[in-house]
C-alpha positions in Angstrom: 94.9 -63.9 -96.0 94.8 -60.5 -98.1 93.0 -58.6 -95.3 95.5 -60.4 -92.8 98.8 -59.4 -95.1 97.4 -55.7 -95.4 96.6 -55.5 -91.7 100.1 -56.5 -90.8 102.0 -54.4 -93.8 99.9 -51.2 -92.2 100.7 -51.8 -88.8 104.6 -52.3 -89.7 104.6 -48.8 -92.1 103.0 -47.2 -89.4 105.9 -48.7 -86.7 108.5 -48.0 -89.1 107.3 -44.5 -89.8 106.8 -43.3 -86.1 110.1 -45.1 -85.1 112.2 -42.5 -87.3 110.4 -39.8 -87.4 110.3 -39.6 -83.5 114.4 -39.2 -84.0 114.2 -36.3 -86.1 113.0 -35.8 -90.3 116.1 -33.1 -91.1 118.2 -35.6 -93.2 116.5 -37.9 -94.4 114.5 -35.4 -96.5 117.7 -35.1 -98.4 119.0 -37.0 -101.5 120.8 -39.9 -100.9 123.4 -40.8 -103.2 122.5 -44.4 -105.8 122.7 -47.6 -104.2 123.1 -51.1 -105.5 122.6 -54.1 -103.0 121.4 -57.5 -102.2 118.5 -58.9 -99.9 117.1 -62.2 -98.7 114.4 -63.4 -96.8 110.8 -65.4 -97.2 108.2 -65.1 -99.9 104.8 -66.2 -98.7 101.9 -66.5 -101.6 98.7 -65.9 -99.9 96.5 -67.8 -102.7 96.1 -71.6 -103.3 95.4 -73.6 -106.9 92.8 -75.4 -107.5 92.7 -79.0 -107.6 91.7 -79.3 -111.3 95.5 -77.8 -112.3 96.8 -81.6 -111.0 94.2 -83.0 -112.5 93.1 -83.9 -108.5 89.6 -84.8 -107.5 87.1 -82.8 -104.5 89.2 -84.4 -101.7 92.1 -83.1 -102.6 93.8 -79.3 -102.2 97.0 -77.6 -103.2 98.6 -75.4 -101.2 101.3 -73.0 -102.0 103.9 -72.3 -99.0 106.7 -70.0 -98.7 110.1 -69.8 -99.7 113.3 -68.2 -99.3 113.4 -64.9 -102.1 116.5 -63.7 -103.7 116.2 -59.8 -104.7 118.8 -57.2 -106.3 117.4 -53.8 -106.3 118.8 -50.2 -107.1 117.8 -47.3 -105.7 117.7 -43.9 -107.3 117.5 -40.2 -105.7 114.5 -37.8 -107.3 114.1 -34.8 -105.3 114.1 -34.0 -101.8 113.2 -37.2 -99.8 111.8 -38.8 -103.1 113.4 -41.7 -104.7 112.6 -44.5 -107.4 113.8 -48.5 -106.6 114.1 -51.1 -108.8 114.0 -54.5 -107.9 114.2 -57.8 -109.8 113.7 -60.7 -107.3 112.7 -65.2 -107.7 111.6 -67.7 -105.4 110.2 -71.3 -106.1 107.2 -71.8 -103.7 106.7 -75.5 -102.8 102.9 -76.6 -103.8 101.7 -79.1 -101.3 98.6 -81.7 -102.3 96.4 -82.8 -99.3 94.2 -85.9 -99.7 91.0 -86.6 -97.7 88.9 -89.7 -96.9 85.0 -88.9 -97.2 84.4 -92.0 -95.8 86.1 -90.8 -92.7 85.0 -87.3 -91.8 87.5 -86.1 -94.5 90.3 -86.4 -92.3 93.6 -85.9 -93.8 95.4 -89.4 -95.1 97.8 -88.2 -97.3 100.2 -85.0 -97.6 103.1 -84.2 -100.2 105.3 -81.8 -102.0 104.3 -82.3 -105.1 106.4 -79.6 -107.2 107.8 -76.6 -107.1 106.3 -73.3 -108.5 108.6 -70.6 -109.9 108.0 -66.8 -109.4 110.2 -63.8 -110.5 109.0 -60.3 -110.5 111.0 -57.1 -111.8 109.3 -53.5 -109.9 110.0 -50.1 -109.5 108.7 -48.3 -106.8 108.1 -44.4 -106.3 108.8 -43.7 -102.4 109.5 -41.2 -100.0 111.8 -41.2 -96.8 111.5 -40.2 -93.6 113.8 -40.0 -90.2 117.4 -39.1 -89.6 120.7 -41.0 -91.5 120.5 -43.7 -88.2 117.1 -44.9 -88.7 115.6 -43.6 -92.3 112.5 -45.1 -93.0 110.6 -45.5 -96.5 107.0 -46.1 -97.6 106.8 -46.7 -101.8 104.3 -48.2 -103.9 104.7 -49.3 -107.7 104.2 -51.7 -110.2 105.9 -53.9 -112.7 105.8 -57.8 -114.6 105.4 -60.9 -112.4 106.0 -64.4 -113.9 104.7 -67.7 -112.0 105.5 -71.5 -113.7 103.8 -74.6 -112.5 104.8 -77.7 -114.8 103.7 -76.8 -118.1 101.8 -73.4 -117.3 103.2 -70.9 -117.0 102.4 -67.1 -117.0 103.4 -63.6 -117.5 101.2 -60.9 -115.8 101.3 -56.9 -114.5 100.8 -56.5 -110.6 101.6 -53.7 -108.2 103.2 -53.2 -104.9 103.1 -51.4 -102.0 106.4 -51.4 -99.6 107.7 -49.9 -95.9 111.3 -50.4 -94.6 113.8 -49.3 -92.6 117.3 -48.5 -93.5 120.3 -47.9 -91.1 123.8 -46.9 -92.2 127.4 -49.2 -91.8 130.0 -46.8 -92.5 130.5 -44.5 -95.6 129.0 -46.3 -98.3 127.0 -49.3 -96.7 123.3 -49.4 -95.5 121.1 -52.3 -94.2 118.0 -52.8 -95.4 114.7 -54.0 -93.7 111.5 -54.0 -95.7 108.1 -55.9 -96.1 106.9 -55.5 -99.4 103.1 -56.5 -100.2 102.6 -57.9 -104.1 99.3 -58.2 -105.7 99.5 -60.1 -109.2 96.9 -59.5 -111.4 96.4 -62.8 -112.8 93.4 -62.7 -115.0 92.4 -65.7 -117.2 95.4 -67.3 -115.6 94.0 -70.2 -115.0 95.3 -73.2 -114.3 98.0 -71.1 -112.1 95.4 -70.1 -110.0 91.7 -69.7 -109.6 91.4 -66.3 -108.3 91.9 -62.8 -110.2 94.3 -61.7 -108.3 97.5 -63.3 -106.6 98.7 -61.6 -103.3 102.2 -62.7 -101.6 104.7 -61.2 -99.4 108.0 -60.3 -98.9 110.2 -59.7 -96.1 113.7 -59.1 -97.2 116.7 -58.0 -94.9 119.7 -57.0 -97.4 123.0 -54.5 -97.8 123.1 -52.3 -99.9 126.1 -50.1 -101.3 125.8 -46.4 -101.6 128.3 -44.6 -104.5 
């Protein structure tokens, strides 16, 4: 799944990239003026938990699918075609549990939703843009605090994140926004969250975003 989810965010920086800078760089290489906005789309955790964190035997496995992700961002002008984003965004992933019978080839008898697990995150992003004011695209990579809650656990823990988008103008002050954002949570000790040391997920968010 992490080699997958890096194959495809490389393959959609590079489209994005090529797309806007075959129209022309001139503009975008400019400062664009703040912008505040909203975006929605689907977050999709590319980790599982084990089955100890239900307190579930060897047949059984929990699997974390995606959901719909809320995000406000702000983005920032540096220099030149640089600019900062900040983003604070939630989801509540649905955790599935999957039973098997060993007596039968561990074929699958029983499958549930047996929770939902929380995640908010709050990034900023260093990125550069690239293209013309019709099609501006932006690659950006940063950091910031994730939080994930499952029942009683719960957990705080730094990440980073590495992002490409697309970003085309509606009228004076309005832009929408395309981007596919790649998350790797370092989780750590975190376990019973999960069993691995670090938590990748992805986002794909389409939003609007208001230029001052």
């Amino acid at each position: 799944m992490k080699l997958r989810t890096l194959s495809w965010l490389a393959l959609f920086s590079i489209g994005v990239i090529g797309t806007a800078d075959a129209q022309g760089r001139a503009d975008c290489q400019s400062p664009q003026p703040p912008s505040i906005g909203l975006a929605f789309g689907r977050s999709l955790p590319g980790f599982a938990l084990p089955a100890e964190t239900v307190g579930a035997g060897p047949i059984t496995t929990l699997t974390v699918r995606g959901a719909t992700q809320v995000a406000g961002r702000a983005d920032l002008p540096v220099v030149g075609p640089l600019r900062v984003r900040l983003e604070g965004a939630m989801a509540h992933w649905d955790v599935r549990q999957t039973l098997y019978d060993p007596n039968a080839g561990y074929q699958v008898i029983d499958e549930a939703s047996i929770g939902a697990m929380s995640t908010r995150h709050l990034v900023a992003l260093v990125g550069i843009r690239t293209g013309r004011p019709g099609a501006c695209a932006h690659v950006s990579a940063g950091g910031g605090l994730y939080s994930i809650g499952f029942r009683d656990a719960s957990l705080r823990r730094p990440g980073f994140a590495l992002a490409a988008g697309i970003e085309v103008p509606t009228g004076r002050h309005g832009a929408i926004q395309a981007d596919a954002t790649l998350h790797v949570i370092r989780i750590g000790d975190g376990y019973p969250i999960t069993s691995f040391s670090d938590a990748p997920t992805l986002s794909l968010l389409v939003g609007w975003a208001y230029r001052f």
